[in-house]
C-alpha positions as CSV (number, residue, x, y, z in Angstrom):
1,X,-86.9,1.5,41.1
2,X,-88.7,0.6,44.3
3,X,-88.7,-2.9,45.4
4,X,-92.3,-4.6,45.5
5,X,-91.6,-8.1,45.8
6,X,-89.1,-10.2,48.3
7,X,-88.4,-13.5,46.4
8,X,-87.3,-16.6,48.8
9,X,-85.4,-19.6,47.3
10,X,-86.4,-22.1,49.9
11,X,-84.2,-25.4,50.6
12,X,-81.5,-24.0,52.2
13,X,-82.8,-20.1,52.7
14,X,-86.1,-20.8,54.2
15,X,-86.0,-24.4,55.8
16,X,-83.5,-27.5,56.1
17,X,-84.2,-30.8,55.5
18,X,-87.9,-29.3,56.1
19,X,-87.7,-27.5,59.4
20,X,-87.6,-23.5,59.4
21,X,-84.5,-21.9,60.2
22,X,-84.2,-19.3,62.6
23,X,-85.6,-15.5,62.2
24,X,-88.1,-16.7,59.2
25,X,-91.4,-16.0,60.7
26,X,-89.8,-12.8,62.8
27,X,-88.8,-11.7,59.4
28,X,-92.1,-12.6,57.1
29,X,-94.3,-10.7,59.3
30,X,-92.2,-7.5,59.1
31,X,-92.6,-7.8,54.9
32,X,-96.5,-8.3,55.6
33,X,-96.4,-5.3,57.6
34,X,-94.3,-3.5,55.0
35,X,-96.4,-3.7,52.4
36,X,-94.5,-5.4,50.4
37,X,-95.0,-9.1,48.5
38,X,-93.6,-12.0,49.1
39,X,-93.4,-15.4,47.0
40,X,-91.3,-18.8,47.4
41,X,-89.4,-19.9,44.4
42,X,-87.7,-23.6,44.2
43,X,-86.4,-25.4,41.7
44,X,-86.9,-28.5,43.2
45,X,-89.4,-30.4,41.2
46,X,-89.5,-33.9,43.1
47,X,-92.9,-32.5,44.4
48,X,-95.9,-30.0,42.6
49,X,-96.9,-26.9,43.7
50,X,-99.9,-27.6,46.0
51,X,-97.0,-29.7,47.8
52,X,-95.0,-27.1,48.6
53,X,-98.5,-24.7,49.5
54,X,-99.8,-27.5,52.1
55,X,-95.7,-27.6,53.3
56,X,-95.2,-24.1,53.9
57,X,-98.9,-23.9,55.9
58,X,-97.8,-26.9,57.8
59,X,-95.0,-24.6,58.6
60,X,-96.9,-21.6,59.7
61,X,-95.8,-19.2,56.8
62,X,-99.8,-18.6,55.5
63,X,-98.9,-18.9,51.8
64,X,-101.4,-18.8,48.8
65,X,-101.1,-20.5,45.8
66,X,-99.7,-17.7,44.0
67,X,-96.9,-17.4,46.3
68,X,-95.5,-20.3,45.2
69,X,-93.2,-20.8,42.0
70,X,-91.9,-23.9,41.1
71,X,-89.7,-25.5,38.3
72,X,-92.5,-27.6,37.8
73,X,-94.9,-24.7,36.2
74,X,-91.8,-23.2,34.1
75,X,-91.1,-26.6,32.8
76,X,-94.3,-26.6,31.4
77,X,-93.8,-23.0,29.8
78,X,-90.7,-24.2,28.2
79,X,-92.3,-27.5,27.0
80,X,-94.6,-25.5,25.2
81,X,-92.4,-22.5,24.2
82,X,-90.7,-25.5,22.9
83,X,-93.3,-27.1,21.0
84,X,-92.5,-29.9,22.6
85,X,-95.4,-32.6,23.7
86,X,-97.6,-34.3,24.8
87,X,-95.3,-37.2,24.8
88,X,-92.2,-37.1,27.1
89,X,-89.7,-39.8,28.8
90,X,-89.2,-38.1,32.3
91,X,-86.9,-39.0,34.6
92,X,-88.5,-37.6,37.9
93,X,-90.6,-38.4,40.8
94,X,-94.4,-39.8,40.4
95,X,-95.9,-36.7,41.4
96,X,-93.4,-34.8,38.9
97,X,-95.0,-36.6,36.3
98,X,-98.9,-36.6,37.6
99,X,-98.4,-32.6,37.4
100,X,-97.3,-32.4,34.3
101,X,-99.9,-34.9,33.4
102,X,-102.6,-32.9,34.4
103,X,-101.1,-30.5,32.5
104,X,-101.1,-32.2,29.3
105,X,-97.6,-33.6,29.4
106,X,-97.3,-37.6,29.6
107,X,-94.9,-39.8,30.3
108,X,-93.9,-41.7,27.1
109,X,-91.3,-44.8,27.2
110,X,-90.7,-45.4,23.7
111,X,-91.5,-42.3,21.3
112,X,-91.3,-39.1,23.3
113,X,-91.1,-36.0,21.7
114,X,-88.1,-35.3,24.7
115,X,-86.0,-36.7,27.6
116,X,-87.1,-34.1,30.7
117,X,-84.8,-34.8,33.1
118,X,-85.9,-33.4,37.0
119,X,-84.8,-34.5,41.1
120,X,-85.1,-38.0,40.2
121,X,-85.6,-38.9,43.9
122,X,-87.1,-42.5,42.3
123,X,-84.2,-43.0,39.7
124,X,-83.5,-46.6,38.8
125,X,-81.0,-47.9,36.2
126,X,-83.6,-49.3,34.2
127,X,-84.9,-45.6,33.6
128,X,-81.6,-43.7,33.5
129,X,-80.7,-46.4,30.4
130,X,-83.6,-45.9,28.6
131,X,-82.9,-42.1,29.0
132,X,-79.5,-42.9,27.8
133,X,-80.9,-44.9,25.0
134,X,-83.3,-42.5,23.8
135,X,-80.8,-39.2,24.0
136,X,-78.3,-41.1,21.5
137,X,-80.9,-41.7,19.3
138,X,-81.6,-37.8,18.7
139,X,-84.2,-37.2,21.0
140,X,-83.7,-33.8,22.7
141,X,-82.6,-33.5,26.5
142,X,-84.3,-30.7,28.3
143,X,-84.1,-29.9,32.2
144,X,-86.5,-28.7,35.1
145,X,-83.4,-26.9,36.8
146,X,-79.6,-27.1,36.4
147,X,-78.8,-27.7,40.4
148,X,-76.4,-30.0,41.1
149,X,-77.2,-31.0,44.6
150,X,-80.1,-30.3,47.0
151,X,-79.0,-29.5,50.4
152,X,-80.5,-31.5,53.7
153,X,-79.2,-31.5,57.1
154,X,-77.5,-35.1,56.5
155,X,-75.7,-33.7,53.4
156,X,-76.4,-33.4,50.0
157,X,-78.8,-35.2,47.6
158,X,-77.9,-35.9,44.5
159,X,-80.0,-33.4,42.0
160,X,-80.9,-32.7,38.4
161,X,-77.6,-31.3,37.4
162,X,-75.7,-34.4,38.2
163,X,-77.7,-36.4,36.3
164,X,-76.8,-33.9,33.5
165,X,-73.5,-34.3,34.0
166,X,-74.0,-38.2,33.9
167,X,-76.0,-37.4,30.8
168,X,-73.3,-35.8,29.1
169,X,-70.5,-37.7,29.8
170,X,-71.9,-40.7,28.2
171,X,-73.6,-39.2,25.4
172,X,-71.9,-35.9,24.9
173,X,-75.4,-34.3,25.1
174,X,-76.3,-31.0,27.0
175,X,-79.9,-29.9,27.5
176,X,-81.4,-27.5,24.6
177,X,-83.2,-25.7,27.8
178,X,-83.6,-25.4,31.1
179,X,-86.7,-24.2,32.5
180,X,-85.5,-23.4,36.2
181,X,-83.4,-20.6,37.5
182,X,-81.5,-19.1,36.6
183,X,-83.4,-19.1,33.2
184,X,-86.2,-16.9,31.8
185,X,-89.3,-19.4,32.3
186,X,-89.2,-19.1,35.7
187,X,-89.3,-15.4,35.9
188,X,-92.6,-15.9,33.4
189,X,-94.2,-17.6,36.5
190,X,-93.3,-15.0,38.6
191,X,-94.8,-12.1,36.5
192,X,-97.6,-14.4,35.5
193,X,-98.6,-14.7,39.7
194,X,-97.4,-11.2,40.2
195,X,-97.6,-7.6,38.1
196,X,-93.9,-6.4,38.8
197,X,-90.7,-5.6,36.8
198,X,-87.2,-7.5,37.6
199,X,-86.2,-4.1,38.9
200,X,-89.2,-4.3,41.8
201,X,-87.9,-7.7,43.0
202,X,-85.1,-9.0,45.4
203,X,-84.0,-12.4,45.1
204,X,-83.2,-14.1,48.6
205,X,-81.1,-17.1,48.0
206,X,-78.3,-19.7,49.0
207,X,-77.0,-20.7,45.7
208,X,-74.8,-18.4,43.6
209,X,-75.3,-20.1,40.4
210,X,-78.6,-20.2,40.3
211,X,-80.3,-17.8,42.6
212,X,-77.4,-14.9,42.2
213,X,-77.2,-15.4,38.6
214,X,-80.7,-15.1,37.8
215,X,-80.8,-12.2,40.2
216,X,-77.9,-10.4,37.7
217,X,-79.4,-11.8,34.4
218,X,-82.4,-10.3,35.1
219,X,-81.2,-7.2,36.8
220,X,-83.0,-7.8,40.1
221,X,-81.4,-6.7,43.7
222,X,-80.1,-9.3,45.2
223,X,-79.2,-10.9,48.6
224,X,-77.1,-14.1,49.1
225,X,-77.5,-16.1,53.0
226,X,-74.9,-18.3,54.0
227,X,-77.0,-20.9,55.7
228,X,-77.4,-23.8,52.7
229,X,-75.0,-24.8,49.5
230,X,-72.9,-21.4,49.4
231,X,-70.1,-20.7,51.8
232,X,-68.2,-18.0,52.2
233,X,-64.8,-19.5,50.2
234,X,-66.8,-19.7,47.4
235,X,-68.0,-16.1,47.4
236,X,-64.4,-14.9,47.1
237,X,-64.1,-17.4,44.6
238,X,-67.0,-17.1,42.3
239,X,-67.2,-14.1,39.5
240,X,-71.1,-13.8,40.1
241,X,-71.5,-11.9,42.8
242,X,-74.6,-10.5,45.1
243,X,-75.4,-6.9,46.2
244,X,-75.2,-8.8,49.8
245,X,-74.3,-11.5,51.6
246,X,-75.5,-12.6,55.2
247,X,-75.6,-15.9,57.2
248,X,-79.0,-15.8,57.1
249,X,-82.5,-14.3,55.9
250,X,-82.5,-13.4,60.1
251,X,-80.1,-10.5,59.2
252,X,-82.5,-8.9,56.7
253,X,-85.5,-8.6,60.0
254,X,-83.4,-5.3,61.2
255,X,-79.7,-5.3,60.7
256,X,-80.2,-5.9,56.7
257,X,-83.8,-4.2,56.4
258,X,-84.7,-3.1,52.8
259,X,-85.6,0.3,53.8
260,X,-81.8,0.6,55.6
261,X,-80.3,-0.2,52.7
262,X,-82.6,2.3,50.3
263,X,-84.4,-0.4,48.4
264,X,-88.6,0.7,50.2
């Protein structure tokens, strides 16, 4: 099957700590020229979707909103996959909650129908106890994405998967769903904004757990860069692997190009 659609993870594969790394734009305009699509897919979710469109413009990468897929929209899809709503405690950032507000999804102290738990970049103790409270009480945990960290030039952040892990260490509790990669409710954004198969799609990222795994779950080609969380000790390590790995998405402009490696 063909490929029709480059997918970038971004922190980490397209930009650090916000500013492009090197060979993105060289690289962009040869997949315009190609033919071919291209979307951004983060599972960050401190920020909304129009954030990340006005971010990437800023940058000079000409993106629409349909090239943009987000944790934040697949959260939603799981929510109401779920059945889960209107109500919800979420620890996350204010515009994480003002998105899913104006989706129908509010924030609810005392009788949600769920603890969401997303890049908390506002978390306070007072919050994270309630959480706490709330979760040993039965209320079910659910997640935007599963990363652990989220990688900036200073080191990393502290992400959505660590508070799971705090989460479950106190409590016991693990999340009934995550909407993120490398789970299906993102990849129902992606063929929502786009009309392609899993086969049509390469999945550029930096994180083998997420980005490589979702790229094998859903049989999609795959291509692992070197230049955020993943280094190459854990490659050799890991069991998930990638059909390849570079230092960066600047390899892929003519070394790596799809069409050398039979993919256009």
């Amino acid at each position: 099957m063909l490929l029709k659609l480059v997918l970038f993870d971004l922190d980490g594969t397209i930009y650090l700590s916000g500013k492009l790394l090197p060979g993105v734009q060289e690289l962009l305009q040869k997949i315009s020229r190609s033919g071919l699509n291209c979307a951004f897919m983060t599972n960050n979710s401190s920020v909304n979707p129009d954030d990340y469109l006005k971010k990437l413009n800023n940058l000079g990468l000409n993106a629409e909103p349909k090239n943009i897929i987000t944790s934040c929209e697949a959260t939603c899809l799981m929510l109401s996959d779920l059945n889960l709503g209107p109500k919800i405690f979420v620890l996350g950032t204010g515009r994480f909650k003002k998105y899913l507000a104006e989706k129908g999804y509010h924030h609810e102290e005392k009788t949600p129908s769920a603890v969401l738990v997303g890049f908390d970049l506002e978390l306070t103790y007072q919050s994270f106890t309630q959480a706490t409270r709330l979760i040993n009480s039965g209320v079910p945990l659910v997640a935007s994405h599963p990363d652990a960290v989220c990688p900036t030039v200073d080191g990393p952040l502290p992400d959505a998967g660590m508070l799971l892990a705090a989460i479950k260490a106190g409590t016991g509790v693990t999340p009934q769903a995550i909407a993120g990669k490398p789970n299906r409710w993102i990849i129902e954004v992606v063929k929502k904004h786009f009309n392609v198969k899993a086969g049509e799609i390469v999945m550029v990222g930096d994180r083998l757990q997420t980005d490589m795994r979702m790229a094998r779950r859903f049989k999609m080609k795959s291509v692992l860069v070197l230049s955020g969380v993943t280094k190459s000790s854990d490659v050799k390590k890991s069991r998930v692997k990638s059909d390849l790995v570079v230092d960066s998405v600047s390899e892929l402009t003519n070394k790596y190009w799809f069409g050398k490696l039979g993919w256009l």
